[in-house]
Residue frames as qw, qx, qy, qz and C-alpha x, y, z in Angstrom:
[[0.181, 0.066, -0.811, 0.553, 3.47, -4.27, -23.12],
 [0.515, -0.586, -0.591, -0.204, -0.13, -5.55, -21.30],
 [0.224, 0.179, -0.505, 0.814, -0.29, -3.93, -17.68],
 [0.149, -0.579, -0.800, -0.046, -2.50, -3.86, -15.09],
 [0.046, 0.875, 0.047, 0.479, -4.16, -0.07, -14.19],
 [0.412, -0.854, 0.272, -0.161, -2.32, 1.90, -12.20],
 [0.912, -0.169, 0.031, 0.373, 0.41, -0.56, -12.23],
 [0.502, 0.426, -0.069, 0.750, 3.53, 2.70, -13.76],
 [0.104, 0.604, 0.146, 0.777, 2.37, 5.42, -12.01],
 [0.602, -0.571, -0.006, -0.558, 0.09, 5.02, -8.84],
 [0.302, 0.378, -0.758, 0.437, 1.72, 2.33, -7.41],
 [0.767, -0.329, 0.165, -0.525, -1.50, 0.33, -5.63],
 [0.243, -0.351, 0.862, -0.274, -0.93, -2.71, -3.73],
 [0.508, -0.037, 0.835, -0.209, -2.57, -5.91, -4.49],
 [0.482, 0.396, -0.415, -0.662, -2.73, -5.88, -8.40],
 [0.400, 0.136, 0.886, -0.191, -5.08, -8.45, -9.88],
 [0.215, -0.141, -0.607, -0.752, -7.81, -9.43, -12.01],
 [0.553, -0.032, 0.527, -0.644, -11.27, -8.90, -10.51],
 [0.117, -0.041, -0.990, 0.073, -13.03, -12.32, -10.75],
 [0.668, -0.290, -0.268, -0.631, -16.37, -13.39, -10.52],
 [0.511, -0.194, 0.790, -0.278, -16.94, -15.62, -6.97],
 [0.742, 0.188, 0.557, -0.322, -17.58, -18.88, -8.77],
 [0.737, 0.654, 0.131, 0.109, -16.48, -18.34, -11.99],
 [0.226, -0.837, 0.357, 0.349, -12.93, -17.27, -11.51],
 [0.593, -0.099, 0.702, 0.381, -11.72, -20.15, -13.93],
 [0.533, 0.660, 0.513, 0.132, -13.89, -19.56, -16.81],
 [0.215, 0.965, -0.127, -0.082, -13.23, -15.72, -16.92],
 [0.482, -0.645, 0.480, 0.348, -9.33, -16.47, -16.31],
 [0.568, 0.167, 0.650, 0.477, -9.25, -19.35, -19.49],
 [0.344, 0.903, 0.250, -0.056, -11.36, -16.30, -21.37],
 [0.237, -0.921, 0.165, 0.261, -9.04, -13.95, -20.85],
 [0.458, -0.479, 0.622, 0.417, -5.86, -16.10, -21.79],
 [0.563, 0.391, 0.723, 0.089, -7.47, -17.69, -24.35],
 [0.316, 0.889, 0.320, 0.082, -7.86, -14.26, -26.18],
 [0.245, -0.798, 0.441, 0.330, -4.14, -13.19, -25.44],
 [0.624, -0.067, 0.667, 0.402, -3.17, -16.12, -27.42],
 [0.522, 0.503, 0.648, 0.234, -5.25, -15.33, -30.04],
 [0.242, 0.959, 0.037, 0.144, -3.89, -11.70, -30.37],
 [0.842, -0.297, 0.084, 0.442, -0.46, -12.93, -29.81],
 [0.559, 0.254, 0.190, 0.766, 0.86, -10.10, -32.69],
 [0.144, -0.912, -0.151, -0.354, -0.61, -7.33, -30.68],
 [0.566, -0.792, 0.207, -0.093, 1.59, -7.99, -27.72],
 [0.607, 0.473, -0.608, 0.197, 5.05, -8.96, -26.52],
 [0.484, 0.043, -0.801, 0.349, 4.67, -9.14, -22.97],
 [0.455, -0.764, -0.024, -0.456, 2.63, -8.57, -19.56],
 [0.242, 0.559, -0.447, 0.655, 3.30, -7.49, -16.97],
 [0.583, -0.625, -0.478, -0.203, 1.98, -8.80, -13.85],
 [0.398, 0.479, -0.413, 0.664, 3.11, -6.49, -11.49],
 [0.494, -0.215, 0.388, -0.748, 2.05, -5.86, -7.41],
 [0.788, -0.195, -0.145, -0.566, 0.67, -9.07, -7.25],
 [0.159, -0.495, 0.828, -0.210, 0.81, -11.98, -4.96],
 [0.058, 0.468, -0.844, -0.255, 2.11, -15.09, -4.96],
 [0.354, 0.244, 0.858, -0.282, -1.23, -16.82, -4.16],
 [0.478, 0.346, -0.184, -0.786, -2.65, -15.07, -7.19],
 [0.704, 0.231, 0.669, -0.051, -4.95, -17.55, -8.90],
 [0.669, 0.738, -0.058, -0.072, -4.77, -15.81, -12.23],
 [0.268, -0.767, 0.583, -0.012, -1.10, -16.08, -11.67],
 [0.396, -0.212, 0.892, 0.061, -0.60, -19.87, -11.37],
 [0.791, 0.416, 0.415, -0.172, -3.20, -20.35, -14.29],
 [0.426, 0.863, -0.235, -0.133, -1.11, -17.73, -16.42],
 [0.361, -0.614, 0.688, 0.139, 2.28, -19.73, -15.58],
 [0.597, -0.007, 0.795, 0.106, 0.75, -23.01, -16.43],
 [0.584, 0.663, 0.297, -0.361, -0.73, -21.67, -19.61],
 [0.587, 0.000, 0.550, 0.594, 1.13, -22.21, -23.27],
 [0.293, 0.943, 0.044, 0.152, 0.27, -18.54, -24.54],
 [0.440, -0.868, 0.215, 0.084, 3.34, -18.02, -22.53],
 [0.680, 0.511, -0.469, 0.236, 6.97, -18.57, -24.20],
 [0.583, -0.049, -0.578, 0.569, 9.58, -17.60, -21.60],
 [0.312, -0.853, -0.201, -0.367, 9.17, -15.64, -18.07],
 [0.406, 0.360, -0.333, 0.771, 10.96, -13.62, -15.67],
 [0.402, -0.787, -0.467, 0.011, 10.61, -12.82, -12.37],
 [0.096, -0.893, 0.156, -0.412, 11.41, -9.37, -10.30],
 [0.597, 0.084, -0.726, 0.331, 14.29, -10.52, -7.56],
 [0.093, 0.103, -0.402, 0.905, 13.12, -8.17, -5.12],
 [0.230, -0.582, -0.778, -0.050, 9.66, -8.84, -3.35],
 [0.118, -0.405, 0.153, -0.894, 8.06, -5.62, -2.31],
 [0.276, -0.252, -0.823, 0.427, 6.56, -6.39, 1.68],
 [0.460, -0.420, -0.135, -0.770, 2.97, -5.11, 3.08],
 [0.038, 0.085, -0.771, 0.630, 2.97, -5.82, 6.93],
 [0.667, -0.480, -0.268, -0.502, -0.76, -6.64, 8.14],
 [0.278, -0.101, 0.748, -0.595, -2.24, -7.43, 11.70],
 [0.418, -0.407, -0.700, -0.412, -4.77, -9.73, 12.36],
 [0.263, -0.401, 0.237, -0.845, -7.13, -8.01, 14.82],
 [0.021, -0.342, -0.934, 0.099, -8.80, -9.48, 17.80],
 [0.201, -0.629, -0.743, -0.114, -12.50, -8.77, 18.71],
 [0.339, -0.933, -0.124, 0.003, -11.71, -5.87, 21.59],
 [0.375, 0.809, -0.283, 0.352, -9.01, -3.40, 21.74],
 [0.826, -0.460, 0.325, -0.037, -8.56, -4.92, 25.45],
 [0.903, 0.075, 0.418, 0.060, -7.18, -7.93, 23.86],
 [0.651, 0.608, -0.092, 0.445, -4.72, -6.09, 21.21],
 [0.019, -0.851, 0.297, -0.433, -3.35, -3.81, 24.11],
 [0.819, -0.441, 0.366, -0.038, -2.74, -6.90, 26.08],
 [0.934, 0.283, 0.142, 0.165, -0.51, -8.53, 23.10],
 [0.428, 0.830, -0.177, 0.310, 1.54, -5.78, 22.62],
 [0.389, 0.135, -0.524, 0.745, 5.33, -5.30, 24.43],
 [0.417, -0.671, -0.361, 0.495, 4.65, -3.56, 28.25],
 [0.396, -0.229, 0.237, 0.857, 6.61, -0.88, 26.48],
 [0.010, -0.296, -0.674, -0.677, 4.57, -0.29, 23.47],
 [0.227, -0.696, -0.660, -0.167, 1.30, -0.43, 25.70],
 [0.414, -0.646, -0.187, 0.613, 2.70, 2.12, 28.92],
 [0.290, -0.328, 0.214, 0.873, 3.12, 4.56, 25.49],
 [0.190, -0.691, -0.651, -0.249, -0.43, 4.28, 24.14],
 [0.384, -0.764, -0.495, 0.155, -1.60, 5.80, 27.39],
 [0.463, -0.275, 0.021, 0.843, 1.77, 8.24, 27.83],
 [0.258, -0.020, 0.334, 0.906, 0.77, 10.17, 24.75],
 [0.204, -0.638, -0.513, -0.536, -2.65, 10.25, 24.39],
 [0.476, -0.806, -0.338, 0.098, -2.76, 11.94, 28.08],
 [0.460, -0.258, 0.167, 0.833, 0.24, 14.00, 27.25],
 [0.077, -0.306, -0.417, -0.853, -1.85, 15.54, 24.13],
 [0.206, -0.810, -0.386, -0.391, -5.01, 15.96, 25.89],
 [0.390, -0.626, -0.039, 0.674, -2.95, 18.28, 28.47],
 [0.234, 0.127, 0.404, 0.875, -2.12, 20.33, 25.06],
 [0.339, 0.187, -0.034, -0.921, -5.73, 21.19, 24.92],
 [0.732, 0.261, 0.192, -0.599, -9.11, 19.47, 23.37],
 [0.176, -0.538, 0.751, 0.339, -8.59, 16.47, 21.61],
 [0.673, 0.257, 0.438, -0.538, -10.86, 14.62, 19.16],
 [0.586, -0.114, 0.781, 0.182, -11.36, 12.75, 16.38],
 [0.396, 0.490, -0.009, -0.776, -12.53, 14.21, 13.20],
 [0.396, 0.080, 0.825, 0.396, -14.14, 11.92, 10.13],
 [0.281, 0.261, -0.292, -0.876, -14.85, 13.88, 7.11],
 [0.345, 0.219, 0.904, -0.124, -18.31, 12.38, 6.37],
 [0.277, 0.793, 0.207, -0.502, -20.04, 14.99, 4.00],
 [0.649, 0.522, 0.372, 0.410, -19.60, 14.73, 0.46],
 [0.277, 0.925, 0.133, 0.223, -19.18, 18.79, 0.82],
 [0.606, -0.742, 0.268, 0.098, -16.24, 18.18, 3.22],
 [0.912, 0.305, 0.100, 0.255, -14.21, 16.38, 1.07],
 [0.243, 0.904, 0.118, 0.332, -12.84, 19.47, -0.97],
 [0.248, -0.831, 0.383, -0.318, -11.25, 21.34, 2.24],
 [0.933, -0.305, 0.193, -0.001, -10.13, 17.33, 3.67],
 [0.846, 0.231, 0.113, 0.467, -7.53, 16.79, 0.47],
 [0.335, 0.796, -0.206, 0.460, -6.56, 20.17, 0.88],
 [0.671, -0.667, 0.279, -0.164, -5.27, 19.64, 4.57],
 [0.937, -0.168, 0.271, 0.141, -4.28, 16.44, 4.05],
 [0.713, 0.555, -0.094, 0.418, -1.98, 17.85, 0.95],
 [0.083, -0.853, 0.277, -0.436, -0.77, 20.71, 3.25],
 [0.632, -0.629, 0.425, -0.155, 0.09, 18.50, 6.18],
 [0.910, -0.022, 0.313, 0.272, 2.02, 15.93, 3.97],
 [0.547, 0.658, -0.177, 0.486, 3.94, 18.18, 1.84],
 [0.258, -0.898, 0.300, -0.190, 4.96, 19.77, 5.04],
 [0.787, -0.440, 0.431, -0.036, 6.33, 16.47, 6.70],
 [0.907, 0.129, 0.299, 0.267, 8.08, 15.36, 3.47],
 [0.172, 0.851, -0.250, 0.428, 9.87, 19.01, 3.09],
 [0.215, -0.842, 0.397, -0.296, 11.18, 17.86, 6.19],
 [0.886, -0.198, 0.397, 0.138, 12.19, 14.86, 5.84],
 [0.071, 0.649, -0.526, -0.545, 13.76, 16.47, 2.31],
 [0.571, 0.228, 0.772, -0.161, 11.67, 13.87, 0.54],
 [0.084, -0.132, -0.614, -0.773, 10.32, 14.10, -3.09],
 [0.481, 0.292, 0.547, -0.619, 7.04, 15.38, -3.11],
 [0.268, 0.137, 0.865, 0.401, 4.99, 13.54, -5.62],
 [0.152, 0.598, 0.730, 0.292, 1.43, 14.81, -5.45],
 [0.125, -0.511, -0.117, 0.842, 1.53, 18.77, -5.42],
 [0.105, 0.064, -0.426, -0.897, -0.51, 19.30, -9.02],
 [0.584, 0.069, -0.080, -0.805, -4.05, 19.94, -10.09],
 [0.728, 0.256, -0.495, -0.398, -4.45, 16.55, -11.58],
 [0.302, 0.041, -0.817, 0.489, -3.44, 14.78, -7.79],
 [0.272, 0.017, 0.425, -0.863, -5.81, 16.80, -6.20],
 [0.648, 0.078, -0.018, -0.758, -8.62, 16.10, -8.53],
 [0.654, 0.071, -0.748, -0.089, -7.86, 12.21, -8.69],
 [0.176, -0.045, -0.734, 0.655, -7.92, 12.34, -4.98],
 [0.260, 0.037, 0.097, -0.960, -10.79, 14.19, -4.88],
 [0.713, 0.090, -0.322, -0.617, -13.15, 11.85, -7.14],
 [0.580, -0.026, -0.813, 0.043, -11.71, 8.57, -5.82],
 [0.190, 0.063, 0.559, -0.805, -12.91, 10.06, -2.05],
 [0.487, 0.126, 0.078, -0.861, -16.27, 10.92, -3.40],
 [0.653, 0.089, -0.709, -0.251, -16.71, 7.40, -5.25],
 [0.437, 0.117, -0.827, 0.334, -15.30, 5.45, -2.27],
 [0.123, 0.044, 0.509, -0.851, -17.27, 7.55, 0.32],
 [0.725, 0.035, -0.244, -0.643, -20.77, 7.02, -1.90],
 [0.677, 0.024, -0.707, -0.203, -19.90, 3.11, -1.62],
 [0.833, -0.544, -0.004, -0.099, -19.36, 2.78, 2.26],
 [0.914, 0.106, -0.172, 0.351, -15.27, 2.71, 1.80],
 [0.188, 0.580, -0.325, 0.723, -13.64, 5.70, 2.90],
 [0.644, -0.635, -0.275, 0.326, -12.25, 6.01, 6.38],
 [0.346, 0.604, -0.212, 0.686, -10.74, 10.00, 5.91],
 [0.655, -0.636, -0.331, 0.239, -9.91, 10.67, 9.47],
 [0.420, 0.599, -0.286, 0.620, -8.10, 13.69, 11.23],
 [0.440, -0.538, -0.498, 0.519, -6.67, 13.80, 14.69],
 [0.041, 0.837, 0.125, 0.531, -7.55, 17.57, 16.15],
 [0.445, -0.262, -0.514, 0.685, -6.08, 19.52, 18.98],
 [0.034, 0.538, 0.197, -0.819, -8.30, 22.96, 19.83],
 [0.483, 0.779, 0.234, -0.326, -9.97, 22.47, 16.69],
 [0.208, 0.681, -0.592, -0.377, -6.43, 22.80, 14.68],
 [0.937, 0.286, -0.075, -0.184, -5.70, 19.65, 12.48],
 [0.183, -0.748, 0.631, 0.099, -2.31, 18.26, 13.26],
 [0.100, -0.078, 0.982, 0.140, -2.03, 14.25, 11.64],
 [0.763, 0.122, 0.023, -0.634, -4.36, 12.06, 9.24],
 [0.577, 0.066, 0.788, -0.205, -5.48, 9.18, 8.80],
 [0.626, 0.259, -0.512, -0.528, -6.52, 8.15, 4.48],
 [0.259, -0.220, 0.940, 0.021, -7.72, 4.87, 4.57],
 [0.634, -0.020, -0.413, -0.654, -10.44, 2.48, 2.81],
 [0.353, -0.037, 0.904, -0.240, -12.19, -0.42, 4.28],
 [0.518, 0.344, -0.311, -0.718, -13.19, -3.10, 2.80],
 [0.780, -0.007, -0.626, 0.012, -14.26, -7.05, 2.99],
 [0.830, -0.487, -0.252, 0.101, -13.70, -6.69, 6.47],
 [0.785, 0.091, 0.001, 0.613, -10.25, -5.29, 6.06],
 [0.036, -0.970, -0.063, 0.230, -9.18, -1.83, 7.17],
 [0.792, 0.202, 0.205, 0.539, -6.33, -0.65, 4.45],
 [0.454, -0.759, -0.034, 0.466, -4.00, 1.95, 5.70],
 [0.646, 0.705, 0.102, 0.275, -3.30, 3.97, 2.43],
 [0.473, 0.441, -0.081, 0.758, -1.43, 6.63, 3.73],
 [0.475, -0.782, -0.337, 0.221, -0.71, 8.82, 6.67],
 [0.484, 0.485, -0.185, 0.704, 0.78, 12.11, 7.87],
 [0.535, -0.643, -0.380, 0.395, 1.30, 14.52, 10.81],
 [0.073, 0.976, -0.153, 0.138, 1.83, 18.54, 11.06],
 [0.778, 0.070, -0.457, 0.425, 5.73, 18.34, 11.85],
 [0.147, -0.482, 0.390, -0.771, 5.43, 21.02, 14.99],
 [0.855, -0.380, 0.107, -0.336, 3.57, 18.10, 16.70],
 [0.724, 0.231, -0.642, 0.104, 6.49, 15.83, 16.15],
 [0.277, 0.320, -0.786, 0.451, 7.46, 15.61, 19.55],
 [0.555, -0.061, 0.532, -0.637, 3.65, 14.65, 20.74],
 [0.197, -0.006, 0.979, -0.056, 3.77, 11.61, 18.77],
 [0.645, 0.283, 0.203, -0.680, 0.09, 12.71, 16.97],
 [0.650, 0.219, -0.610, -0.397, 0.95, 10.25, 14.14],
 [0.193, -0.037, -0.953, 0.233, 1.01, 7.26, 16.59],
 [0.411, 0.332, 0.520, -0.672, -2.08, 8.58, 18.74],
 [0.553, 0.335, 0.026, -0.763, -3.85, 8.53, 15.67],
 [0.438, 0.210, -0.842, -0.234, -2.81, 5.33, 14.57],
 [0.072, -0.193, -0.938, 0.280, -3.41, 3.32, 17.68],
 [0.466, 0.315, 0.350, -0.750, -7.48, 5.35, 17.56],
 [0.585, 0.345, -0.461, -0.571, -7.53, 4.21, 13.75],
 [0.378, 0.100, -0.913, -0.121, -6.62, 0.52, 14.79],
 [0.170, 0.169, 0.703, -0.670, -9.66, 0.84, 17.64],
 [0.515, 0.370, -0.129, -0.762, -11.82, 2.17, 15.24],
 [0.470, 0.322, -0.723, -0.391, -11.07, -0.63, 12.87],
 [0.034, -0.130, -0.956, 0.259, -11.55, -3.48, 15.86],
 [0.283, 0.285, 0.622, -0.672, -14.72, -1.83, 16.88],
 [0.616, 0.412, -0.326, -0.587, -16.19, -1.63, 13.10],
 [0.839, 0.126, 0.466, -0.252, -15.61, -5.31, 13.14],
 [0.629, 0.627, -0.429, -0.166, -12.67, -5.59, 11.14],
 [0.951, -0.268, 0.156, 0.017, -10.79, -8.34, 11.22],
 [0.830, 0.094, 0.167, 0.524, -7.67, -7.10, 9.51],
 [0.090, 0.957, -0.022, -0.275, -5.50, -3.92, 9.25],
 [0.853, 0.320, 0.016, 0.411, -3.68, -4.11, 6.17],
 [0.243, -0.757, 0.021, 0.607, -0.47, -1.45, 7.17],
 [0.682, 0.730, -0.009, -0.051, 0.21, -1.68, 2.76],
 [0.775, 0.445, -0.194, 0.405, 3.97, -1.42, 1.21],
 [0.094, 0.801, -0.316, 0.500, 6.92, -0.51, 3.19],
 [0.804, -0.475, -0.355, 0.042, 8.42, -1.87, 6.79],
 [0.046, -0.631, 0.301, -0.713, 8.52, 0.86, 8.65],
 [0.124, 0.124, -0.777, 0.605, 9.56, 0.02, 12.61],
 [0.152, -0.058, 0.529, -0.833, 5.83, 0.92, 13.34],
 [0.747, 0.088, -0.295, -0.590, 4.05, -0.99, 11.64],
 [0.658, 0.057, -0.723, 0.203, 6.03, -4.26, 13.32],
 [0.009, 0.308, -0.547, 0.779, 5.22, -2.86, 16.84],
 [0.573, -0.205, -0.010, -0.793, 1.75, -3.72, 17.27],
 [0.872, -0.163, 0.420, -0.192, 1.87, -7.76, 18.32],
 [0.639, 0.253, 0.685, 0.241, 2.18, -10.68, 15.65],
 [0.418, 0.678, -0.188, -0.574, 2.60, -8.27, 12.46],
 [0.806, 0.148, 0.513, 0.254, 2.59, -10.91, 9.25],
 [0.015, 0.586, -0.433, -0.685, 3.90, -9.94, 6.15],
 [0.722, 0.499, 0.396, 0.269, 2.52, -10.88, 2.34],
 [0.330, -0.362, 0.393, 0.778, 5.16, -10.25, -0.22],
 [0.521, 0.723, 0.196, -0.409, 4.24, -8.62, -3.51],
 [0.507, -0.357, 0.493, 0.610, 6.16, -9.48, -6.80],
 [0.400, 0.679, -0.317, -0.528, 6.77, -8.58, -10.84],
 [0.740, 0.057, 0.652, 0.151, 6.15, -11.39, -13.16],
 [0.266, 0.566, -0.424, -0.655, 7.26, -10.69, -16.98],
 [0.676, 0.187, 0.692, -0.174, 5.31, -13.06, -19.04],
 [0.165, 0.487, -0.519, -0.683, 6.50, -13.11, -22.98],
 [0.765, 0.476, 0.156, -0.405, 4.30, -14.35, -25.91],
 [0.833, 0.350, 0.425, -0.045, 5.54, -16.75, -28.82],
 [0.468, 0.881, 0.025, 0.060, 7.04, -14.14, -31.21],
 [0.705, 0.364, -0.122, 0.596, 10.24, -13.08, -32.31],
 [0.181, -0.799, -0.044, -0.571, 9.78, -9.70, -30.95],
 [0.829, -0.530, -0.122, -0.132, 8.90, -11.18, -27.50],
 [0.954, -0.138, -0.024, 0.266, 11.50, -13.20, -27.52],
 [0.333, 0.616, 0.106, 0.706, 13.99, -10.53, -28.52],
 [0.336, -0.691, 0.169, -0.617, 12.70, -8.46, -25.13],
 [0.898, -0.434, 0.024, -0.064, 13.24, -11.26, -23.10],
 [0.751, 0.256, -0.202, 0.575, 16.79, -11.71, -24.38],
 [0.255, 0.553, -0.155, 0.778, 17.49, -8.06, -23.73],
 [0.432, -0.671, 0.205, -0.567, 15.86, -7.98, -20.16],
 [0.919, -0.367, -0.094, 0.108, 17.49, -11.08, -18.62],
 [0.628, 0.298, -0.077, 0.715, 20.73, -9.53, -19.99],
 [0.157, -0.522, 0.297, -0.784, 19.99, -5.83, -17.51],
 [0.631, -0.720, 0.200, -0.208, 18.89, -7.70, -15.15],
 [0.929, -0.280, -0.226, 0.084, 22.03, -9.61, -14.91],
 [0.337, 0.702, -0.029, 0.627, 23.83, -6.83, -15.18],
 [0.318, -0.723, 0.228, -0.570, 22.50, -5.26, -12.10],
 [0.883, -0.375, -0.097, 0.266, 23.08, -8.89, -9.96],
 [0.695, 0.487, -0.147, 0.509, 26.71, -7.86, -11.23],
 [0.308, 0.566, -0.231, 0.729, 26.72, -4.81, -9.94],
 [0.454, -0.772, 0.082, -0.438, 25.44, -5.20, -7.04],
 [0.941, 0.195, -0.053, 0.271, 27.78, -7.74, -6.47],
 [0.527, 0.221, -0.104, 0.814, 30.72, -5.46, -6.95],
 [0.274, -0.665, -0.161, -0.676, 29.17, -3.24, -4.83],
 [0.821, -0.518, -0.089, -0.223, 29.17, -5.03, -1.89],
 [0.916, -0.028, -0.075, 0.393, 31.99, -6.64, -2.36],
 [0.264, 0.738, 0.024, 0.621, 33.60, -2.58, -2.42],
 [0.447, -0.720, -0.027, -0.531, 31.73, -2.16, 0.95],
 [0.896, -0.432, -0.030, -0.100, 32.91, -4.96, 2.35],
 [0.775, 0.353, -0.148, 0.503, 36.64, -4.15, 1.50],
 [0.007, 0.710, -0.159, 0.686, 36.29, -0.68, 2.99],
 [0.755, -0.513, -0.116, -0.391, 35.01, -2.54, 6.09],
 [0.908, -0.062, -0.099, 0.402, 38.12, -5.16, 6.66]]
């Protein structure tokens, strides 16, 4: 099985091949062109996370390395905003509601005490940043009784080096709201092309009932207007708050299974159209269970 990185494990949005501007065809026919011709190395890629506007995509469909292909039924959604120019002009779009709760909280927390914005900008700052940030997300996902995924050495130090990389190029946006100096909610993000991409957030849960993860959201989408972005991706998931903010669009993400020539191949395709029709099945009879209990 071919895969792109990170495509089992890490779970990044917007898999792809990077592309030369101008040459995206050439490299693309390269590329295929040399699957074909190691057709008995492989049985199938995977093109997974990637959307449907993919140009390598619609070359790889049309392409006759390809026998037979399968797609994922389930589209995995990444809400985005297109920003205007001045935060004016986003606080004017939003619901009366939405906007009258901006203002509510962020003058509710600075009653609490001092209130400020912190961006870890020092390479030497890093270090102590991922250790927060781990501390304040394991907390919130103990209490939500969540799996916690990234709690070992080998999380920390991938976190660690992709900061320091990203932060050398001009991409890291590590942000932490403070209250008196105490960290209570962050902010991970990268920006990039113009685009502010909202990796991952969290929030001390003894602030839950001041709302710090919102404050810090609606400061992160200011930030992002004033830097002159023109887009805040919100990434995978559609959570209620990420659809609050005006006109939220949505690009879907799917799983294309693309099988080579061979017996093999062909063989793995049999045997995965057969589980997935399985699972239609059952979900199917599933529903149809629910919908008995219901009547």
């Amino acid at each position: 099985t071919l895969r792109f990185l990170g495509s089992e494990y890490v779970g990044p949005d917007f898999l792809d091949c990077i592309l030369q501007r101008g040459r995206e065809i050439d490299v693309i026919d390269t590329l295929l062109a040399y699957l074909g011709s190691r057709k008995n190395d492989w049985d199938v890629l995977v093109l997974s996370d990637i959307e449907a506007t993919s140009l390598f995509l619609a070359e790889a469909l049309r392409s006759p390395v390809f026998r037979n292909r399968l797609k994922d039924a389930e589209a995995v959604k990444c809400p985005y905003l297109d920003l205007p120019n001045e935060w004016d002009s986003l606080t004017r779009r939003v619901s009366g509601k939405q906007r009258s709760k901006i203002g509510y909280y962020r003058r509710a927390l600075e009653r609490k005490g001092s209130v400020e914005i912190e961006s870890v900008e020092d390479f030497e700052a890093i270090d102590g940043a991922i250790i927060d940030l781990f501390r304040i997300r394991t907390a919130r996902m103990e209490q939500k009784k969540n799996k916690i995924h990234f709690k070992t050495d080998k999380h920390f130090l991938f976190h660690n080096r992709i900061c320091a990389k990203f932060k050398g190029q001009g991409w890291l946006r590590l942000k932490f709201l403070k209250v008196d100096h105490e960290r209570v909610a962050f902010a991970y993000q990268f920006i990039f092309n113009n685009r502010t991409y909202f990796y991952q957030t969290g929030f001390d849960p003894a602030w839950f009932k001041q709302s710090v993860g919102f404050v810090l959201l609606g400061y992160e989408m200011q930030s992002a207007i004033e830097s002159g972005c023109s887009t805040f991706e919100f990434l995978r998931g559609e959570e209620p708050y990420k659809f609050e903010w005006g006109e939220t669009g949505v690009r879907e993400l799917g799983s294309v299974y693309l099988y080579n020539h061979t017996a093999p191949a062909y063989l793995r395709y049999t045997a995965r159209k057969a589980l997935t029709g399985l699972k239609r099945l059952v979900k199917q009879g599933l529903k149809a269970v629910k919908g008995s209990h219901r009547v």
